[in-house]
ROFITI-142863 format. One record per residue (C-alpha): residue number from 1; chain; residue in one letter; x, y, z. Coordinates in nm, 3 decimals, padded with zeros to 5 digits. Example, Ala and Ser with C-alpha at 12.3 -4.5 7.8 and 13.67 -1.06 7.14 Angstrom:
% ROFITI-142863
PT 1 A A 01.230 -00.450 00.780
PT 2 A S 01.367 -00.106 00.714
% end
This chain:
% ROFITI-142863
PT 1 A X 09.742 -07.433 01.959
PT 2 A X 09.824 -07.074 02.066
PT 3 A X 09.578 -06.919 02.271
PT 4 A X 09.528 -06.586 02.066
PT 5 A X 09.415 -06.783 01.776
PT 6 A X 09.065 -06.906 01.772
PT 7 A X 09.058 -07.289 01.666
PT 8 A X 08.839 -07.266 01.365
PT 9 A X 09.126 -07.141 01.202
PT 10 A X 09.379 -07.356 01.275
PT 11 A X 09.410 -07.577 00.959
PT 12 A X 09.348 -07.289 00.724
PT 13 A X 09.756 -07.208 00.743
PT 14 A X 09.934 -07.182 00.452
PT 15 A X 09.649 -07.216 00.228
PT 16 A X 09.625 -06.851 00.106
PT 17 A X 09.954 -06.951 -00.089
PT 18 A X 09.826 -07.241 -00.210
PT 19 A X 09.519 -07.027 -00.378
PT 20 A X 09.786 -06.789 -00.540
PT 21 A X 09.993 -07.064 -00.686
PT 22 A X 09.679 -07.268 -00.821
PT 23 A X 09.510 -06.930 -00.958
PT 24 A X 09.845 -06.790 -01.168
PT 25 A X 09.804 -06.991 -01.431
PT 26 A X 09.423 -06.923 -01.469
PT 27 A X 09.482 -06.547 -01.478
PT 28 A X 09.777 -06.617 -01.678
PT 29 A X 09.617 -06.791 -01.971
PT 30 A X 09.282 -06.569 -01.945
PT 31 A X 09.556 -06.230 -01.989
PT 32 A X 09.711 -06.438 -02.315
PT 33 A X 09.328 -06.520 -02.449
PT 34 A X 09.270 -06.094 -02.375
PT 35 A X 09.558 -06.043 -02.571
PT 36 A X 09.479 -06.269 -02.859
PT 37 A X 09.066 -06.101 -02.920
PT 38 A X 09.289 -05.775 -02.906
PT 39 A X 09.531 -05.863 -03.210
PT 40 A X 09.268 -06.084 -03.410
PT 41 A X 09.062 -05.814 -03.388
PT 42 A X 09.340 -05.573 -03.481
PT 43 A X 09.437 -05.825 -03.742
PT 44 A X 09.042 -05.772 -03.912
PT 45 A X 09.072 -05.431 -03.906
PT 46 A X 09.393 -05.424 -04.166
PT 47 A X 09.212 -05.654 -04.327
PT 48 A X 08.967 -05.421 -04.369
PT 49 A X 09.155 -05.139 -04.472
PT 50 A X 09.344 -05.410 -04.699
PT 51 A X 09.018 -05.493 -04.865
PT 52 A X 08.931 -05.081 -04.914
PT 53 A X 09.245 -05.001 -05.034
PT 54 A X 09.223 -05.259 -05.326
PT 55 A X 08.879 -05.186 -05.373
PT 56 A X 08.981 -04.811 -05.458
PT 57 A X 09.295 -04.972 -05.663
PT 58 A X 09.042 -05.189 -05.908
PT 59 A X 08.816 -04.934 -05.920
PT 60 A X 09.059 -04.697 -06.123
PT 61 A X 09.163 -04.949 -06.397
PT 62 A X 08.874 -05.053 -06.707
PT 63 A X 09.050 -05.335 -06.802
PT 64 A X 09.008 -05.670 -06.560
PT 65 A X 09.346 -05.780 -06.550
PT 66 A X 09.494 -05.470 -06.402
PT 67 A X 09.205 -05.416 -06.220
PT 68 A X 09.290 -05.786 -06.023
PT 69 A X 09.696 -05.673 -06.063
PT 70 A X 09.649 -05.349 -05.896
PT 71 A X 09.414 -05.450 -05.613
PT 72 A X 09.637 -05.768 -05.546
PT 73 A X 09.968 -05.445 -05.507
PT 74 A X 09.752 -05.269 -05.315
PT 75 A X 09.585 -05.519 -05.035
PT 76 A X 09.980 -05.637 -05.029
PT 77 A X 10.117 -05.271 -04.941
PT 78 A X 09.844 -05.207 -04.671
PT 79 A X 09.873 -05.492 -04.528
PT 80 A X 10.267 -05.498 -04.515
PT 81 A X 10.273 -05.133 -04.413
PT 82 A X 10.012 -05.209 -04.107
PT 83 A X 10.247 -05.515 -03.975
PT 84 A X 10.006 -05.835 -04.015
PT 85 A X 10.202 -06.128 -04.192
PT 86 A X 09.958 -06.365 -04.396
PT 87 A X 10.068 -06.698 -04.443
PT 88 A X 09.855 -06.665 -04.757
PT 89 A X 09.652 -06.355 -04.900
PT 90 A X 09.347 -06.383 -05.147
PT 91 A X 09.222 -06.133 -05.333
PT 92 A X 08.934 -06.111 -05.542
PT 93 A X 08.749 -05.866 -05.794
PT 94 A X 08.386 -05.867 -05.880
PT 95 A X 08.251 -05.661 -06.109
PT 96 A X 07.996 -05.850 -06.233
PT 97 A X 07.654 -05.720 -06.198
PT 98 A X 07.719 -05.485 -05.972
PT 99 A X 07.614 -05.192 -06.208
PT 100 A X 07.933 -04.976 -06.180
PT 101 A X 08.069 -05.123 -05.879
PT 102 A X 08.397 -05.284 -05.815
PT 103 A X 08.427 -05.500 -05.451
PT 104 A X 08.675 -05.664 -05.343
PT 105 A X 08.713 -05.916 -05.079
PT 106 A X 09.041 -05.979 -04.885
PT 107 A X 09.154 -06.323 -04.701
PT 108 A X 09.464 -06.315 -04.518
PT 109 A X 09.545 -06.658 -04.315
PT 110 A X 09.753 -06.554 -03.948
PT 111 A X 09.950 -06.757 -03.758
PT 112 A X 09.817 -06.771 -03.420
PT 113 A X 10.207 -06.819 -03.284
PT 114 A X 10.249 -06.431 -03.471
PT 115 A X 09.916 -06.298 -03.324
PT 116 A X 10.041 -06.344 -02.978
PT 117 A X 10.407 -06.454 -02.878
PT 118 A X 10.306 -06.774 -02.756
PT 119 A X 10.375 -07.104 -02.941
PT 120 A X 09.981 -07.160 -03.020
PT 121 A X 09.921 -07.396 -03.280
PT 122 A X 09.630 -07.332 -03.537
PT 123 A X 09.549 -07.023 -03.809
PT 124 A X 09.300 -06.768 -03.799
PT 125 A X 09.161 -06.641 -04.187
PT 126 A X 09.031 -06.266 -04.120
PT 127 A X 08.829 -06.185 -04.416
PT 128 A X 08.636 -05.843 -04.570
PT 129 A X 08.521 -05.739 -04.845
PT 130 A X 08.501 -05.355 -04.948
PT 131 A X 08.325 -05.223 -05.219
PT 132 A X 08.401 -04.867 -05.477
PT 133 A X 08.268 -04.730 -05.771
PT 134 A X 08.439 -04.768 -06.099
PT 135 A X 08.617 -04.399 -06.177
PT 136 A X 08.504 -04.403 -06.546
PT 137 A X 08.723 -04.084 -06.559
PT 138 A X 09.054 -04.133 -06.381
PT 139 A X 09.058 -04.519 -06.490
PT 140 A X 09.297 -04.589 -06.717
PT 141 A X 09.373 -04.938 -06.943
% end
């Protein structure tokens, strides 16, 4: 035991490394969870837009069938254009007593392993739903 060094601290060598070795991985994996709220909450937000942007789409067509067709194109194209891949996309059109109103609601099922470039196994579905009025004008068969 050196004399400079007070003996209470004496067996405490080494074991500020220790701490840093056991507490990387901790910080590690609570930096990939940040990460992962960030995109799945980035991931909703297309979603969102997705659902809008087909609610707009159906809400310009009279006829069901291209209303469904053209809000399918559009949540497609927004979310394509915005960078979230769906392993699967639902889209569905309501106009049913709604009184003029078209809504649409938007599923898209992500791949955790593409939300964060980890190998995570498991699948989030993000889902919205948007409403628009029908343009009696503009809408066309």
């Amino acid at each position: 035991m050196s004399p400079a060094m007070p003996e209470r601290f004496t067996g405490a060598r080494g074991s500020a490394g220790v701490g840093v070795v056991l507490l990387t991985p901790v910080v590690l994996a609570l930096l990939a969870f940040a990460v992962l709220a960030g995109r799945v909450g980035t991931a909703h937000q297309d979603v969102v837009s997705a659902a809008q942007a087909a609610a707009r789409a159906a809400s310009l067509r009279q006829s069901p069938g291209a209303m469904v067709a053209d809000a399918r194109a559009a949540a497609d194209t927004t979310l394509r254009n915005a960078g979230t891949e769906c392993d699967s996309t639902t889209v569905q059109v309501s106009t049913a007593g709604t009184g003029g109103i078209v809504a649409a609601t938007v599923s898209c099922q992500v791949a955790l392993s593409d939300l964060v470039d980890l190998a995570l196994p498991g699948q989030k579905t993000v889902t919205a739903r948007a409403s628009a009025p029908v343009d009696r004008y503009r809408g066309g068969a």
